[in-house]
Structures are given as C-alpha cells and as structure tokens.
C-alpha positions as CSV (number, residue, x, y, z in Angstrom):
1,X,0.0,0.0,0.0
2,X,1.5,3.3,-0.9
3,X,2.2,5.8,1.5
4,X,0.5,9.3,1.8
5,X,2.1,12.4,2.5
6,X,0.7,15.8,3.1
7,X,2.4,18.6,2.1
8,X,1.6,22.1,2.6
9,X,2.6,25.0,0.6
10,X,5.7,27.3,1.4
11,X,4.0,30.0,1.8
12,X,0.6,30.5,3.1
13,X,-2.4,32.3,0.7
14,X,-4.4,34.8,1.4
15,X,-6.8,34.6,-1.1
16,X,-8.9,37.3,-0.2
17,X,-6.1,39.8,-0.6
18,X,-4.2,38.3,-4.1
19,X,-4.3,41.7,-6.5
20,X,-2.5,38.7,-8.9
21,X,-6.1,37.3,-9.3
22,X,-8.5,38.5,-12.2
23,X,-11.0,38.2,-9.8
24,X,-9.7,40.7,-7.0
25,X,-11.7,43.5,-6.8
26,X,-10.2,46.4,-3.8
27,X,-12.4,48.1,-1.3
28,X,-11.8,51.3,-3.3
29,X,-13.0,49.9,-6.6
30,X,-15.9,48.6,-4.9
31,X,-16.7,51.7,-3.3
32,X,-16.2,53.5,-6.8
33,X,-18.7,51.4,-8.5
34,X,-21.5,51.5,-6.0
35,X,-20.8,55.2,-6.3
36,X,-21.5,55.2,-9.9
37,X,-24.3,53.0,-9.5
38,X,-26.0,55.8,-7.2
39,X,-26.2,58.4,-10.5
40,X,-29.6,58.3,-11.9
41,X,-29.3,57.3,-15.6
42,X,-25.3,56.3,-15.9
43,X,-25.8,54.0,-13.3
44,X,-28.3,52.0,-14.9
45,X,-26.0,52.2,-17.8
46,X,-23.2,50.5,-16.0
47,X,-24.7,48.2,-14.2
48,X,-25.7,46.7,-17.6
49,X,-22.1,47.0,-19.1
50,X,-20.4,45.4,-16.0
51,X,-22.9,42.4,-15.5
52,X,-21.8,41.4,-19.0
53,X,-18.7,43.3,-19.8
54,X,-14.9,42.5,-19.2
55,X,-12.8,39.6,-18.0
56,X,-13.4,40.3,-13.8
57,X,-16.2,37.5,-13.2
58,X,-16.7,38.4,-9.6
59,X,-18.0,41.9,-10.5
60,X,-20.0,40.7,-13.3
61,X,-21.9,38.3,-11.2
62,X,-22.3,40.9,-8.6
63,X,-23.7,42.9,-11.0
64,X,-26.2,39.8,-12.2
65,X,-27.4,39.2,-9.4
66,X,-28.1,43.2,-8.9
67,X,-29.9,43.0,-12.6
68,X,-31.9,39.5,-11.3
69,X,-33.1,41.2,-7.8
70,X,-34.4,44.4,-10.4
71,X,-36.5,41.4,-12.5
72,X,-38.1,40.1,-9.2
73,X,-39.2,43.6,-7.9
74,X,-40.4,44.4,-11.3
75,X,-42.7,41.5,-11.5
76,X,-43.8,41.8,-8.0
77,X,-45.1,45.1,-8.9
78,X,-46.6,44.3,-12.2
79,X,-48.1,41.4,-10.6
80,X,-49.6,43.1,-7.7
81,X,-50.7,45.9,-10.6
82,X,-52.3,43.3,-12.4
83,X,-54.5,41.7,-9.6
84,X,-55.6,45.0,-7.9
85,X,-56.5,45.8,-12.0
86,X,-58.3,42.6,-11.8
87,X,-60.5,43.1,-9.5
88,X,-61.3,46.2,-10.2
89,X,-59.5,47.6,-7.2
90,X,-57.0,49.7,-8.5
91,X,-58.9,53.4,-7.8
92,X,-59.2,52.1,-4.1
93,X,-54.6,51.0,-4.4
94,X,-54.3,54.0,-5.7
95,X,-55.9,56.5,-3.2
96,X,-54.3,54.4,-0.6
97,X,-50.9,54.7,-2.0
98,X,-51.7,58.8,-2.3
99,X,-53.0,59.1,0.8
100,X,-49.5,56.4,2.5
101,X,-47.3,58.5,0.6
102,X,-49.1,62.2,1.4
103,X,-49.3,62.3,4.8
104,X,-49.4,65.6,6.6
C-alpha cells in the first residue's frame, strides 16, 4: 500500500487579498462602483455593461445578481398591478398609495 504524505505549501495564501487574481476587486474599486451605480441614468448604464462586460467574473456576477433582484421587484409590482386591476380595485390601491405616501 503506498504511502500518503501531506504537504503544505511554502507560503501560506491569502486569497482574499491576491491583487494577482483577475478576480480581485479592492475596497476602493468597490466603493467607486456603487458610487456610480448611485447616479440616476449612468448607473443604470453601467450596471448593464459590468454584468456582461470585461474579464473580472466576480464583478460581473455581482452585477447579475443586482440585474436579477431588479427582475423580481419588477414583477412583484406588475403582478400586484395586475390583480388590484383585476379586481377592479386599482382606484381604491391608488388612493391608498396617495394618501400612505401624502401624509401631513
């Protein structure tokens, strides 16, 4: 029977710290983008070019899963549009929405 032998490397790797990985992604550049993000019509913009733009993955599924959460609240609303329409509810939503969002 052969014999096994561990061995560990010479150095130890941090790997949430390796700027030598296409994947790294600093604090700073993070910060950058969700600043960016923040301004109105150009972040929309970039949120679509870095979910399926350039060679960093971790960014662009960050950025998918940003896009996928959007879809969800989208047709959450639609859906909740579409049964208050339904039933013929939707005057009676929409004072209620004026008068939760108009409060004095």
């Amino acid at each position: 029977m052969g014999k096994l032998t561990l061995v560990s490397p010479s150095t130890p790797h941090n790997f949430m710290s390796d700027k030598n990985d296409s994947n790294y992604v600093s604090v700073g550049s993070w910060m950058g983008m969700m600043f960016i993000t923040a301004i109105p019509i150009i972040g929309w913009i970039m949120i679509l070019v870095w979910a399926f733009a350039g060679q960093n993955e971790s960014r662009k599924n960050y950025y998918r899963a940003i896009l996928a959460w959007i879809l969800v609240f989208m047709a959450l609303i639609v859906g909740l549009i579409l049964v208050g329409g339904l039933h013929g509810n939707w005057p009676a939503i929409q004072k209620h929405i004026h008068d939760w969002t108009h409060k004095t």
